[in-house]
C-alpha positions as CSV (number, residue, x, y, z in Angstrom):
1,X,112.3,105.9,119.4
2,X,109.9,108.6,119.3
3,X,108.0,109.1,116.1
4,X,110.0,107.0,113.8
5,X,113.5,108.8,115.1
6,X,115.6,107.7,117.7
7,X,117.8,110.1,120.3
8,X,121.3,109.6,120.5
9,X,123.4,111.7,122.5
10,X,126.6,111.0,124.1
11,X,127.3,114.0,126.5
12,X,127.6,112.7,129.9
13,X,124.3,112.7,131.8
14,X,122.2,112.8,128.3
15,X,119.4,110.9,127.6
16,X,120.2,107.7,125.1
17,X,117.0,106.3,123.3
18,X,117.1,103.3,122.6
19,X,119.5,102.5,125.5
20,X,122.1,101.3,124.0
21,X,122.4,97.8,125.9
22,X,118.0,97.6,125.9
23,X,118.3,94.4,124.5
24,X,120.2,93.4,127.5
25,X,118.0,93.8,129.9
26,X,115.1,91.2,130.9
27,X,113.6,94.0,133.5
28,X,113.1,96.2,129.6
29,X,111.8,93.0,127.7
30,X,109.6,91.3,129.7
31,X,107.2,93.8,130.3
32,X,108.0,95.3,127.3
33,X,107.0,92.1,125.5
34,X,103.5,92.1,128.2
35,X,102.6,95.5,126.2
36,X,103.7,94.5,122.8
37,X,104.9,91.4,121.5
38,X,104.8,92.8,117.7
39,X,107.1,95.5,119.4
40,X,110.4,95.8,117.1
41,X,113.7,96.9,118.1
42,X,114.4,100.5,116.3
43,X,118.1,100.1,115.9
44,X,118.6,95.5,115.4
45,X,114.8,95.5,113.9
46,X,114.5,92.5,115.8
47,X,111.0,91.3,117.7
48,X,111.0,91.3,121.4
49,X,110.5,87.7,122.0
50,X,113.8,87.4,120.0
51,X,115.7,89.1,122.4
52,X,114.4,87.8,125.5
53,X,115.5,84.3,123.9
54,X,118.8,85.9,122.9
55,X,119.8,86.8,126.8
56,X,120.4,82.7,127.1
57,X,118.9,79.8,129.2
58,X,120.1,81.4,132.5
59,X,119.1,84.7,132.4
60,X,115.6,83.6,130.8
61,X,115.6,81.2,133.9
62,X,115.8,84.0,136.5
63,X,113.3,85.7,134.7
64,X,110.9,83.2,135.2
65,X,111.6,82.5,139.1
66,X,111.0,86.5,138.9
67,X,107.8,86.0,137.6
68,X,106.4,83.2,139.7
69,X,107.3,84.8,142.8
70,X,105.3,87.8,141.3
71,X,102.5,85.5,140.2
72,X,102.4,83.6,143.7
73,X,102.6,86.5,146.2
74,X,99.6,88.0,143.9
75,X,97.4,84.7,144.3
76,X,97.9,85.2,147.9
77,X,94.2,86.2,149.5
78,X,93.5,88.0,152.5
79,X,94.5,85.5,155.4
């Protein structure tokens, strides 16, 4: 969504904004919902932190093994 619009073209090799399956994808939403949580969907209108909990418990479980192994080889000092 650019301005209020969104680009939708189907030609093969087009760009599709939003991607259509966005709200699919936890490596979109998580960081997407680190930048914005008031961050609505242009096409389902729906807030980010509703569609991370819409991917279901085991997807939302990887993200957060994902995110702990970030956090945890960040805490790591020099040695």
């Amino acid at each position: 969504m650019h301005g209020g619009s969104t680009i939708s073209r189907r030609a093969r090799g087009s760009l599709i904004l939003p991607h259509p399956e966005m709200h699919q994808r936890p490596f979109v939403l998580v960081p997407l919902h680190e930048v914005d949580r008031h961050w609505r969907h242009p096409v389902l209108g729906l807030k980010v932190a509703t569609l991370i909990v819409r991917l279901g418990p085991a997807t939302r479980a990887s993200i957060r093994q994902i995110l702990d192994f970030a956090a945890s080889a960040c805490d790591k000092g020099p040695g």
